[in-house]
C-alpha positions in Angstrom: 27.9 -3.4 -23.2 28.8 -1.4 -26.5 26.2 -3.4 -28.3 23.2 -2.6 -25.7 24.7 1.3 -25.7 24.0 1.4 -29.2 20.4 -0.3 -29.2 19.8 3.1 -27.4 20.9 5.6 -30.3 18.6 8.2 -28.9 18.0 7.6 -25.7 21.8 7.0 -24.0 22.8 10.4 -23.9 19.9 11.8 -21.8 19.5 8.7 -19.5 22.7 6.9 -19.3 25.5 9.2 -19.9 26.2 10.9 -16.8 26.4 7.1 -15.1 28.4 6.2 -17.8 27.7 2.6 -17.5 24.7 0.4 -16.9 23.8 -1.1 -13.9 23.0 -4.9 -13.2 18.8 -4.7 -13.8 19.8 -2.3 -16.6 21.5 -5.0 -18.7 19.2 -7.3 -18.0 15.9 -5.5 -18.4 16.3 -3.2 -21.7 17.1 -5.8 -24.4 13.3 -7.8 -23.6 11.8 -4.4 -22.7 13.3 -2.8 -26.0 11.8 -6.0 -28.1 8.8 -5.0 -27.2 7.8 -7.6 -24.5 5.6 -6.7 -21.3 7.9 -6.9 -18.5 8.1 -7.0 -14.5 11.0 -5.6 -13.2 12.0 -6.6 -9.7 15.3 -5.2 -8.4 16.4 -3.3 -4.6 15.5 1.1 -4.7 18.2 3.0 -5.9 19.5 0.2 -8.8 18.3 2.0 -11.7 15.0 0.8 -12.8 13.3 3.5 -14.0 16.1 4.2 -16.7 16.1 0.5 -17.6 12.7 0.9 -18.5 11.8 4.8 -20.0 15.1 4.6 -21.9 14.1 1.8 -23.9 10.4 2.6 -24.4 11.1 5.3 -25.6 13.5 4.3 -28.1 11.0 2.1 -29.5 8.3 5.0 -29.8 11.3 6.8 -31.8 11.3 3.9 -34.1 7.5 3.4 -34.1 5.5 4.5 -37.3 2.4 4.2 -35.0 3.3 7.3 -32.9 1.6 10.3 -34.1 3.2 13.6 -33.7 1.4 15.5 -30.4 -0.4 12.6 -29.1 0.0 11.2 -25.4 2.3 7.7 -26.5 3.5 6.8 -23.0 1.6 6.6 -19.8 3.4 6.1 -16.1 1.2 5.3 -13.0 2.7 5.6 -9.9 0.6 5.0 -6.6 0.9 8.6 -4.6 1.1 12.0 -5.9 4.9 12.8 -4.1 6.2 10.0 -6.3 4.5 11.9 -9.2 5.7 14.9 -8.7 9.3 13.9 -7.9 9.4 11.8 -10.8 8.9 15.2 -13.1 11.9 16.7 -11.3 13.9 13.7 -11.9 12.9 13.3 -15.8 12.0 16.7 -16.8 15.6 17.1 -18.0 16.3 14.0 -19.6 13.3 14.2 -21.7 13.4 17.9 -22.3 16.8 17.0 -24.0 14.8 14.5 -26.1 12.2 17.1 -27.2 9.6 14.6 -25.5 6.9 16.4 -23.5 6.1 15.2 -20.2 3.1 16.2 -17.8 1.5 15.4 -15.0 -1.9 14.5 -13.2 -3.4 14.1 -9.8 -5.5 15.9 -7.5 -2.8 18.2 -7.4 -2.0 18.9 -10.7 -4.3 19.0 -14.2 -1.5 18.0 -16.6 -3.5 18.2 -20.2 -4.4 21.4 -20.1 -1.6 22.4 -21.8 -1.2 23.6 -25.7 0.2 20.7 -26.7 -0.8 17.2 -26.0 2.4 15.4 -23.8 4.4 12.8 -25.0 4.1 11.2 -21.6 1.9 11.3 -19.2 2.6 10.3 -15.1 -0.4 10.2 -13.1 -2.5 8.0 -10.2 -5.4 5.4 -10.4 -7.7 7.5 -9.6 -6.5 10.6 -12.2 -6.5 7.9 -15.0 -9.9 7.2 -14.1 -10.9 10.9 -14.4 -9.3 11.1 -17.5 -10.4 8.2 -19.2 -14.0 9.1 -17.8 -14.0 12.7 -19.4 -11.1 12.8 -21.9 -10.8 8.7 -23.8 -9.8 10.3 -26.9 -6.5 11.4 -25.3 -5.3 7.9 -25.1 -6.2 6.8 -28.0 -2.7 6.7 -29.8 -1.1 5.5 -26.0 1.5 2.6 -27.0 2.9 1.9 -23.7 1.4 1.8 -19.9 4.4 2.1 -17.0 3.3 0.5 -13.8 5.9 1.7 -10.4 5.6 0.6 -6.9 3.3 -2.1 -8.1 3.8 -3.6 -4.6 2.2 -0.9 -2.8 -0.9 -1.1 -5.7 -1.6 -5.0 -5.6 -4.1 -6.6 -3.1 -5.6 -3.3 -2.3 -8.8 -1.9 -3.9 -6.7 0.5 -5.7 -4.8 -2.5 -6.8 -8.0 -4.4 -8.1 -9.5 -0.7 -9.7 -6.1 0.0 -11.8 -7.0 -4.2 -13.5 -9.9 -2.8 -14.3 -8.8 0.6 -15.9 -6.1 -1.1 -18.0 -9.1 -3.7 -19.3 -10.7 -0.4 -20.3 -7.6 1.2 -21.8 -7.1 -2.0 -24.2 -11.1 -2.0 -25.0 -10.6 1.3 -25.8 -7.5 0.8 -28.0 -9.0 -2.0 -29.9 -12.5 0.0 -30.3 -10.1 2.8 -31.8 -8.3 1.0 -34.0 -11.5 -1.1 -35.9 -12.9 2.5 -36.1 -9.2 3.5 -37.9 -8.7 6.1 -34.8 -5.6 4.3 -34.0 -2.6 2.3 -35.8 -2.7 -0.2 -33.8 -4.6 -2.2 -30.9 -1.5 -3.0 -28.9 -0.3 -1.8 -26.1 3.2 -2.6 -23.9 3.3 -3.0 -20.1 5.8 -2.8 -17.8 6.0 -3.1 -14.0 8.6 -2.1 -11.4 8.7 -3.1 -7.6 12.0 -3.7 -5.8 9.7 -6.0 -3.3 7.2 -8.2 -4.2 6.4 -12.4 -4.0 5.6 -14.4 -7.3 6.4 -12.1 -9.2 4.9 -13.7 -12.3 1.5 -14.1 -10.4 1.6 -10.3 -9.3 2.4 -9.4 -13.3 -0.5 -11.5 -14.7 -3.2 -9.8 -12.3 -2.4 -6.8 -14.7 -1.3 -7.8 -18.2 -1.0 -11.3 -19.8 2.2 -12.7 -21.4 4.7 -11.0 -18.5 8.3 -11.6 -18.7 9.9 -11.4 -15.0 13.4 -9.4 -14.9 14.6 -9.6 -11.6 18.6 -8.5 -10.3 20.3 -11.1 -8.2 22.5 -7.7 -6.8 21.8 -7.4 -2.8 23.1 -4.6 -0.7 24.6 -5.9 2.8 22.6 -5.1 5.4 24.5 -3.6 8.5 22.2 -3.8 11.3 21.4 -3.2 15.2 18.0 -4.0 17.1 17.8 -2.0 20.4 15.1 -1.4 22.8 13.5 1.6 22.6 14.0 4.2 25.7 12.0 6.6 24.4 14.0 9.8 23.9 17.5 8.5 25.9 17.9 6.3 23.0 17.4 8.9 20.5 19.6 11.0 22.6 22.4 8.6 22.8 22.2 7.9 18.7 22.5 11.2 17.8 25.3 11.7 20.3 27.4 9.2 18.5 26.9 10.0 15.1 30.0 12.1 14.9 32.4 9.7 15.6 30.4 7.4 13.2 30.5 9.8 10.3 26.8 9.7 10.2 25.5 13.0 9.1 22.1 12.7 7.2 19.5 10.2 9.5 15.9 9.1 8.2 13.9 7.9 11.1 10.5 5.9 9.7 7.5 6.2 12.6 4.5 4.0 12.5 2.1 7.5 13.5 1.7 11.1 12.1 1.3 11.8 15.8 4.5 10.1 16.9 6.7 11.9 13.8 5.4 15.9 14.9 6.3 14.7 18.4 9.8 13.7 17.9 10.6 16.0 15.0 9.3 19.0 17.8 11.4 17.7 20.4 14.7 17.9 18.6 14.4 21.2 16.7 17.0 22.1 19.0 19.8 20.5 21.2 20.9 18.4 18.7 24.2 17.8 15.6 21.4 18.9 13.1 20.4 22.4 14.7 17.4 23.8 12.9 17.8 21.3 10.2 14.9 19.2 11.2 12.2 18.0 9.2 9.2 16.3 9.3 6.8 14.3 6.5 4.0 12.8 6.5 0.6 12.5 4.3 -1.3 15.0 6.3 1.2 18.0 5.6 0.3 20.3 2.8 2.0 19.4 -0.6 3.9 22.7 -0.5 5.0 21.7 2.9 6.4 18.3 1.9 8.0 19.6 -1.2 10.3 21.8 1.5 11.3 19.2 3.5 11.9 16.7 0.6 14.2 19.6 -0.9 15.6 20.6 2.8 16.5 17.2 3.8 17.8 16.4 0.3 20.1 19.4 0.0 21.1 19.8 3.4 24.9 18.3 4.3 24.0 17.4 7.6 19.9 17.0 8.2 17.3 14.9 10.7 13.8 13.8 9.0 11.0 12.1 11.1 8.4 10.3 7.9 5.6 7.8 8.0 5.6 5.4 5.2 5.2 8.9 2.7 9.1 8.4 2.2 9.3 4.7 2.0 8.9 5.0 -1.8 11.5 6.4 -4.4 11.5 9.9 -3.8 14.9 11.6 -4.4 16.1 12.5 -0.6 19.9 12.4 -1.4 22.1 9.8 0.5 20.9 8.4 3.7 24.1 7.8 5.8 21.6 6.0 8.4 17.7 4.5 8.7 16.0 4.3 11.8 13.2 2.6 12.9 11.1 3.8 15.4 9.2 0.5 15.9 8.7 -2.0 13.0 6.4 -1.5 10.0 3.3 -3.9 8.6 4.9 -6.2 6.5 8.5 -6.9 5.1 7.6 -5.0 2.0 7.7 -1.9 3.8 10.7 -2.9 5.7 12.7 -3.9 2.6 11.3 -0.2 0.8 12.1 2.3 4.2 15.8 0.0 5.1 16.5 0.6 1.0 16.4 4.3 1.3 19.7 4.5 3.0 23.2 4.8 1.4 22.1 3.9 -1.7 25.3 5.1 -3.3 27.4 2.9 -1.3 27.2 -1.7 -1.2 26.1 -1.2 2.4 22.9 -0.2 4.1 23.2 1.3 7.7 19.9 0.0 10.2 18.5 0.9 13.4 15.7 -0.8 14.6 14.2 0.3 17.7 11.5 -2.3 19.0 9.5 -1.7 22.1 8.0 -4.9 22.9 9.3 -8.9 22.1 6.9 -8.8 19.4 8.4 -6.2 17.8 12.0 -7.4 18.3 10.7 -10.8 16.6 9.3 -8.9 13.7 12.6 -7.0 13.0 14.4 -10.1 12.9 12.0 -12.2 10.6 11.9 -9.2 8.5 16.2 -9.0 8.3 15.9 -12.2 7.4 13.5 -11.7 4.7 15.7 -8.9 3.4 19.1 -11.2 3.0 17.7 -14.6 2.3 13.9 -13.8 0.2 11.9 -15.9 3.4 9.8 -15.7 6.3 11.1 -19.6 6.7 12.2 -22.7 4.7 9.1 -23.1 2.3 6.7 -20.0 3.5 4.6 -18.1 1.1 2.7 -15.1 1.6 5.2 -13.1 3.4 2.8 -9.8 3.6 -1.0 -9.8 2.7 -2.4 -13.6 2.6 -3.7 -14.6 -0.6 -4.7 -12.3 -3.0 -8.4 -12.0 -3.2 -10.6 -9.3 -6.2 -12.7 -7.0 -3.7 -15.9 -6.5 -5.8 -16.8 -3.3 -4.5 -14.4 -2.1 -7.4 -17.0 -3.7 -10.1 -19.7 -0.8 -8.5 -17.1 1.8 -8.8 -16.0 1.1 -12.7 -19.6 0.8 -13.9 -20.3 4.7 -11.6 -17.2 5.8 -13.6 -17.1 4.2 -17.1 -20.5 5.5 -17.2 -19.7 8.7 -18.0 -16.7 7.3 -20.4 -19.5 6.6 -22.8 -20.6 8.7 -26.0 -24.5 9.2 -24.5 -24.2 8.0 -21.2 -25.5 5.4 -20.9 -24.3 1.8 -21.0 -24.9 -2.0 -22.0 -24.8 -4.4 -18.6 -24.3 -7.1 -20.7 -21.5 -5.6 -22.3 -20.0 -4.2 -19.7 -19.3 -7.8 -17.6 -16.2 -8.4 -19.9 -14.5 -5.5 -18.3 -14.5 -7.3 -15.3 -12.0 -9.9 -16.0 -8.4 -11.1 -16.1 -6.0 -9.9 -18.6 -6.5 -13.8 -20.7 -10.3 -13.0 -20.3 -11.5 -15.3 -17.0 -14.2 -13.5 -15.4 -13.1 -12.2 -12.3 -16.5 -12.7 -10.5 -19.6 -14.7 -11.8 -21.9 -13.6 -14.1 -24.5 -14.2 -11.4 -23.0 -11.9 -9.1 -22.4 -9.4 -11.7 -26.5 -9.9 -12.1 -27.3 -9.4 -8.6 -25.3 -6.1 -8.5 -26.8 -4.6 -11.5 -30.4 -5.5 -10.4 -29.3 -3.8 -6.5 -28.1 -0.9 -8.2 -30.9 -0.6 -10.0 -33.5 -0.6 -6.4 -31.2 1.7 -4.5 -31.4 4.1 -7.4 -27.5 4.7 -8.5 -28.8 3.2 -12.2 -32.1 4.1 -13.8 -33.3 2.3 -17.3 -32.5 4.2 -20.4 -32.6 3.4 -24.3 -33.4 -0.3 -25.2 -31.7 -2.4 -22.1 -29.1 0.4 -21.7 -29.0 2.0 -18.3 -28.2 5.6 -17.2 -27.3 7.4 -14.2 -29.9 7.5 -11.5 -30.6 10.5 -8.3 -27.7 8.4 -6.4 -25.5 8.8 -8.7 -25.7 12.4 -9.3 -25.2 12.8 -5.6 -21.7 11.0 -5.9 -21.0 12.4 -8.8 -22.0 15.9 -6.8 -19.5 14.6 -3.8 -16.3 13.7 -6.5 -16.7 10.3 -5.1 -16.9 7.9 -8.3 -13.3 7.9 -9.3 -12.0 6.1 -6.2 -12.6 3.4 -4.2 -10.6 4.2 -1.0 -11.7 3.1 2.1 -12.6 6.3 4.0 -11.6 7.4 7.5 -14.0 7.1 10.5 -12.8 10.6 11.3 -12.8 13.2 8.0 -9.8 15.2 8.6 -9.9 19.1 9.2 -8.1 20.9 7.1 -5.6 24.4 8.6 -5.2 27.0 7.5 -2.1 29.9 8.4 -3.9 32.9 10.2 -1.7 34.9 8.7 -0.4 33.9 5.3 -3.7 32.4 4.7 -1.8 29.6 3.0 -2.5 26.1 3.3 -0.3 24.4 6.5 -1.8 20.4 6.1 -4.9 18.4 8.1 -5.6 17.0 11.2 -7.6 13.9 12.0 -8.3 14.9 16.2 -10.6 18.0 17.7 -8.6 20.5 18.8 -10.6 23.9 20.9 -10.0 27.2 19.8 -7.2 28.6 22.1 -5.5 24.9 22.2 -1.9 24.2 20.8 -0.6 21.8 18.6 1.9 20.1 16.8 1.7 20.3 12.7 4.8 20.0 10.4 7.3 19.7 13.8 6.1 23.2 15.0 4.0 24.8 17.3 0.4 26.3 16.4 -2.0 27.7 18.0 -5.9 27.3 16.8 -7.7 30.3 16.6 -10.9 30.1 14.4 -13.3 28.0 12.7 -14.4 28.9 9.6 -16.6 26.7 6.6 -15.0 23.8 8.6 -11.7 25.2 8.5 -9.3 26.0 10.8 -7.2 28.8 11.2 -4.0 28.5 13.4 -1.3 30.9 14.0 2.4 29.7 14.6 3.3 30.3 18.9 6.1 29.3 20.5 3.7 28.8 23.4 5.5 25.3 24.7 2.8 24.5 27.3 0.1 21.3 26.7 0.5 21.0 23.0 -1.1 18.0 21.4 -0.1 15.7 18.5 -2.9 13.3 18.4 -2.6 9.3 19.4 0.4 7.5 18.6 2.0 4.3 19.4 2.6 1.6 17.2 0.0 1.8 14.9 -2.4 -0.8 13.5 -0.6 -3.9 13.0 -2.5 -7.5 11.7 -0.1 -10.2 10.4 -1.3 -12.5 7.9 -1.0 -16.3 9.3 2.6 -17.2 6.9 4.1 -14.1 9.4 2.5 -14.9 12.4 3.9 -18.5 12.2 8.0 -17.0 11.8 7.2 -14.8 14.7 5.9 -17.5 17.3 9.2 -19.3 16.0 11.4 -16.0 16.9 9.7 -15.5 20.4 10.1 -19.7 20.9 6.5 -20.1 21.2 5.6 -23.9 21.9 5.7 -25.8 18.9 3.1 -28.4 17.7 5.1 -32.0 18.3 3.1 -33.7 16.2 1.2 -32.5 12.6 -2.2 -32.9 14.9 -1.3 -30.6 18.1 -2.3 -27.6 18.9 0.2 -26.3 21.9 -1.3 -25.2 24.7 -0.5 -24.6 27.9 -3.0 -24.8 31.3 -2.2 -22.9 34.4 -4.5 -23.8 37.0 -5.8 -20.9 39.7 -3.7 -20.3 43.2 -5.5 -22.0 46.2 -5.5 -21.4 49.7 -6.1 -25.2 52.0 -6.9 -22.9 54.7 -9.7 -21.7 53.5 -12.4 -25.1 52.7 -15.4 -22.8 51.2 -12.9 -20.7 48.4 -15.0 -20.7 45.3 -12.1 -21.3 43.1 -11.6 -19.2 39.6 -11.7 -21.4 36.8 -7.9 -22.4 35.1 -6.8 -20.8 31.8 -5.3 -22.3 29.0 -3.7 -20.8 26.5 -3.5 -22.2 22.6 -0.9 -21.0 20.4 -2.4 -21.1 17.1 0.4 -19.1 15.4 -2.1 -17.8 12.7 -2.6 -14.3 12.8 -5.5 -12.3 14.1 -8.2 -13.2 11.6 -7.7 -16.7 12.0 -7.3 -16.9 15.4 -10.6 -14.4 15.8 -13.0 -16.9 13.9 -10.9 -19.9 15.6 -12.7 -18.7 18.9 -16.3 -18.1 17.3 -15.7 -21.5 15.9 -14.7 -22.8 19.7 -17.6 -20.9 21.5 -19.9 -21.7 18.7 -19.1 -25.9 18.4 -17.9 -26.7 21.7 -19.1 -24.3 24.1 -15.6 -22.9 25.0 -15.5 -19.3 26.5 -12.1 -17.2 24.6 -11.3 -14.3 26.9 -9.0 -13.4 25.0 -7.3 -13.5 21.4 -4.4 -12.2 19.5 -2.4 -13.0 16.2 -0.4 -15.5 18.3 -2.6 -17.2 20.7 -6.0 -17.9 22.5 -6.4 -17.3 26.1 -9.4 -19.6 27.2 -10.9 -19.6 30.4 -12.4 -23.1 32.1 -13.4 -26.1 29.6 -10.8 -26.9 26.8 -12.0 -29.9 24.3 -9.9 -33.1 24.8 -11.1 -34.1 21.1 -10.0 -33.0 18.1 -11.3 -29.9 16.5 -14.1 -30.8 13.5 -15.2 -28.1 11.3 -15.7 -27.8 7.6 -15.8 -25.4 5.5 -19.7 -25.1 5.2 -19.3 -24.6 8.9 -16.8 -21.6 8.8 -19.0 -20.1 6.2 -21.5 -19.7 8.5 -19.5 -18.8 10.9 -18.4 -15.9 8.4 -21.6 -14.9 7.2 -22.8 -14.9 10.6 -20.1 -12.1 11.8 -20.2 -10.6 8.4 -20.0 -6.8 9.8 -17.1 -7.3 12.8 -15.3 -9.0 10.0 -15.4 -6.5 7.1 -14.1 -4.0 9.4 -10.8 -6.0 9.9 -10.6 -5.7 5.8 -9.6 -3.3 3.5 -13.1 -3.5 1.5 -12.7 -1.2 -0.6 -15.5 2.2 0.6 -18.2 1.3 -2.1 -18.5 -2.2 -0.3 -21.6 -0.9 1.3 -23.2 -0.3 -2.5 -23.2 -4.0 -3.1 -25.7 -6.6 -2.3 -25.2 -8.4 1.0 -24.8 -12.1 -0.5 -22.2 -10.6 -2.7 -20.5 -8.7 0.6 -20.4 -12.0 2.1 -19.0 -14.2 -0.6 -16.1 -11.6 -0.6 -15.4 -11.8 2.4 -15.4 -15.5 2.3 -13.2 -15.4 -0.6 -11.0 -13.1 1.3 -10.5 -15.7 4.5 -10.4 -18.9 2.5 -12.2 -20.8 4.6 -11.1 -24.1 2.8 -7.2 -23.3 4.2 -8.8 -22.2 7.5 -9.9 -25.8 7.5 -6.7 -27.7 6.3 -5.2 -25.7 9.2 -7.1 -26.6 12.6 -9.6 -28.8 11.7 -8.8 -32.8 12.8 -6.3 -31.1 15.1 -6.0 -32.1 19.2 -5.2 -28.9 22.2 -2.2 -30.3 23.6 -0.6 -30.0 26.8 -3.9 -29.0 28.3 -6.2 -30.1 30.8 
């Protein structure tokens, strides 16, 4: 290890020193990352990664004659503004003993305002957007590009707006340096994720000629699945956690509503007295940052989070995780179940399940976490395939729009942003046509200067709303934001009406509204017990992909297709009564265990009703309840046929998909292909069609 230690002649003090060693990713990851390749670290939270990376980019920028003295050389994207801002707590020292200026941007923050230009810069997708759309000189000089929690980014419309934003961060690097603005056109990437499947496809969505570093360390994984008895099981846990040593809990809920219930019915009664805390995405920041710091610095300490804490913000040693139902996708499992005792080889795990289903998910989802699979052979453990939402291409042209010197820009030009990182269009040049040309009629582009177009009345009015730097998909229900009667300060949002006079639940503690004001409310903290409301909760929205749903029927024992042709199904017929002759009999029901998660199984019964006249009463991510006539033959569609099928139920579908919110700006052949792309209709095919309903009739 001496020889690595001294690769790092500037950098080992302030990263490495008070570890004294380096861990497992750490030796494997700085050599290739310090050589200057681009790089996709994979390795479990809590092994190190963002030391094996920083400490050896930066080391190069030491050594680089390109850097420029005040000039933003490193930038570090991170998908929510808590990891930003705990990152600057957690390398604010180390680089402040390296004279290298750090900063920060999000909503939250405005980190170039400063004097003097950083050295690094940690922001979100949407902030580099901003920047790049009002300040592109600024990262001009940039060298290297950070990407963290990568899983959390990819397959989302965030994911597909950030491959965008990095192809115009190396157009503008290359425009820079022909104009002799910049030594050089290059620019290094690296990615971290502690969970994420092919890797090296993940990597080359984002930046071409990856290199995958992955640990082969594992934590064990020490265990229990219980039923969930609602409070008596909570109860009984924290009862025991004395004579277990257990001191500082992290319980993961899969509702906002369900984490201010439980985190207001143990402020008191419990081992952790008033040291109760609860965090989730709707709280104020301010709010968040005291029970991040609470929890963290707290000996013994109870915190009820949503997913806000599944990523790698710095809440101290987790002596036990708890799981108040299961989460979407083993991602998230492996991210919240690697937040506990991460300074120990063994990770302490309750999971409470509620219904078979859920006790079936936790297991498949253990056994992703020890052995890397759903089951012998699977793919797409989480999201399905990955499929490029082009609502993102309407965004980037509303935003890179302003990016330019006049505003104004060149269509033509402007399709090769929309490609892959080896220069593959990501969508047709015909489609990118038929965008243009609709965004044009509604009025978001007008024509400008020679064939260059400009903004248009639409666009001022997004522009007007702060809406063109992301493409989030928006709630049906805009949250209300309260306000403290008293302090006046800030206390978080709700998403559900509550009446002046009402109380309710926010941050674990009672309030009590008051007033409206400008669509604000004011609330004053009561200790007023009686009625208080927290909003819906259960266990959250929960669609598995068809790769999960198939692991799951095999937990539960689901009947199994005997042969590669069967369908399983099983017929009950109706209850009848011999004494009574004239008894109009209900028809039978037969249910068809298609194993292939909701979407499939939704536009497996349009394609039933649709082709063979079957009436589905009823349809989940496991099965098909069908009431009367089942086909005897086997099942015959083709892809052409589940396109129309699609294009047919284009709305109800698009709702089930994470579209991306300026979906709705695009033309509606263009809406449908992406849908289409999004189900694959061709695997949909491969899948039922040619296939029998066994055990039926």
């Amino acid at each position: 290890m001496y020889w690595l230690k001294d690769r790092l002649h500037h950098t080992w003090d302030a990263f490495f020193s008070r570890f004294g060693t380096f861990t497992d990713i750490q030796t494997r990851a700085i050599e290739p990352v310090f050589q200057g390749r681009n790089c996709f670290i994979v390795s479990p939270t809590a092994s190190g990664k963002t030391e094996a990376v920083l400490a050896p980019l930066i080391e190069r920028l030491f050594h680089s004659s390109a850097r420029t003295s005040h000039s933003l050389s490193l930038l570090y994207i991170v998908p929510t503004r808590a990891l930003a801002n705990d990152l600057e707590k957690r390398l604010i020292g180390p680089l402040e003993r390296l004279s290298f200026r750090l900063a920060v941007k999000t909503g939250d923050t405005h980190g170039l305002q400063q004097v003097k230009r950083p050295d690094m810069l940690i922001t979100t997708p949407e902030s580099l957007d901003s920047l790049l759309a009002s300040r592109p000189r600024s990262l001009v000089h940039l060298q290297a590009v950070v990407l963290d929690e990568l899983h959390a980014l990819d397959n989302t419309p965030r994911g597909d707006q950030l491959r965008l934003l990095l192809n115009r961060l190396r157009r503008l690097k290359q425009f820079a340096f022909e104009k002799g603005d910049a030594a050089t056109r290059e620019i290094q990437f690296c990615a971290m994720s502690a969970t994420v499947e092919n890797p090296i496809q993940v990597a080359e969505r984002y930046f071409a000629d990856s290199l995958v570093v992955a640990s082969t360390e594992r934590r064990e994984i020490k265990a229990e699945i219980l039923p969930f008895q609602g409070a008596d099981s909570l109860i009984e846990l924290f009862a025991s956690l004395q004579s277990q040593r257990r001191k500082k809990v992290l319980v993961f809920c899969e509702t906002k509503a369900e984490c201010e219930a439980w985190g207001h019915g143990f402020q008191q009664g419990t081992p952790f007295g008033d040291q109760v805390f609860v965090h989730h995405g709707s709280l104020d920041r301010e709010v968040r940052l005291r029970a991040e710091v609470g929890f963290s610095q707290t000996g013994a300490a109870l915190c009820f989070a949503t997913s806000t804490l599944e990523l790698g913000i710095d809440i101290g040693d987790v002596d036990l995780v708890v799981l108040i139902g299961p989460p979407e996708n083993s991602s998230a499992f492996l991210q919240r179940i690697g937040r506990g005792n991460r300074r120990t080889g063994q990770t302490n795990v309750i999971g409470y399940f509620r219904t078979e289903i859920e006790a079936a998910l936790f297991s498949v989802f253990l056994r992703v976490a020890t052995t890397g699979q759903l089951q012998p052979g699977s793919e797409e453990l989480d999201n399905g395939p990955y499929w490029f939402r082009p609502s993102v291409v309407v965004q980037q042209l509303c935003s890179y729009v302003k990016q330019t010197p006049f505003g104004e820009f060149d269509p033509e030009h402007s399709f090769s942003l929309v490609t892959q990182p080896h220069g593959n269009p990501l969508i047709s040049k015909t489609q990118f046509d038929l965008i243009i040309n609709h965004l044009l009629e509604n009025k978001i582009f007008v024509p400008g200067t020679d064939r260059l177009l400009k903004p248009g009345p639409e666009w001022e009015l997004l522009h007007e709303q702060r809406a063109i730097y992301s493409n989030l998909t928006l709630k049906l229900r805009e949250p209300v934001e309260v306000f403290n009667q008293i302090t006046g300060r800030r206390m978080g949002e709700i998403d559900f009406w509550v009446p002046i006079g009402e109380v309710f639940l926010l941050g674990g503690h009672t309030v009590r509204a008051i007033r409206f004001e400008r669509k604000r409310l004011f609330a004053e903290p009561t200790t007023d017990e009686a009625g208080w409301r927290a909003g819906a909760f259960g266990s959250g929205s929960r669609r598995m992909p068809p790769a999960l749903a198939a692991a799951v029927a095999q937990e539960l024992g689901l009947p199994q297709p005997a042969h590669i042709s069967d369908l399983p199904g099983v017929t009950v017929e109706p209850d009848t009564n011999p004494e009574v002759d004239d008894e109009i009999l209900p028809p039978s029901e037969t249910w068809v265990f298609h194993q292939a998660g909701e979407m499939y199984g939704v536009v497996l019964s349009w394609m039933l009703n649709e082709h063979f006249g079957v009436d589905v009463i009823e349809c989940t991510d496991l099965h098909l309840k069908i009431s009367g006539y089942v086909p005897t033959e086997p099942l015959a569609f083709t892809p052409a046929q589940v396109r129309t099928c699609l294009t047919r139920h284009r709305k109800h579908f698009q709702r089930r998909l994470d579209v991306g919110w300026f979906h709705r700006l695009l033309p509606v052949s263009v809406q449908t292909e992406a849908l289409v792309q999004a189900f694959d209709p061709e695997r949909f095919t491969r899948l039922f069609s040619g296939r029998r309903i066994s055990g039926a009739g």
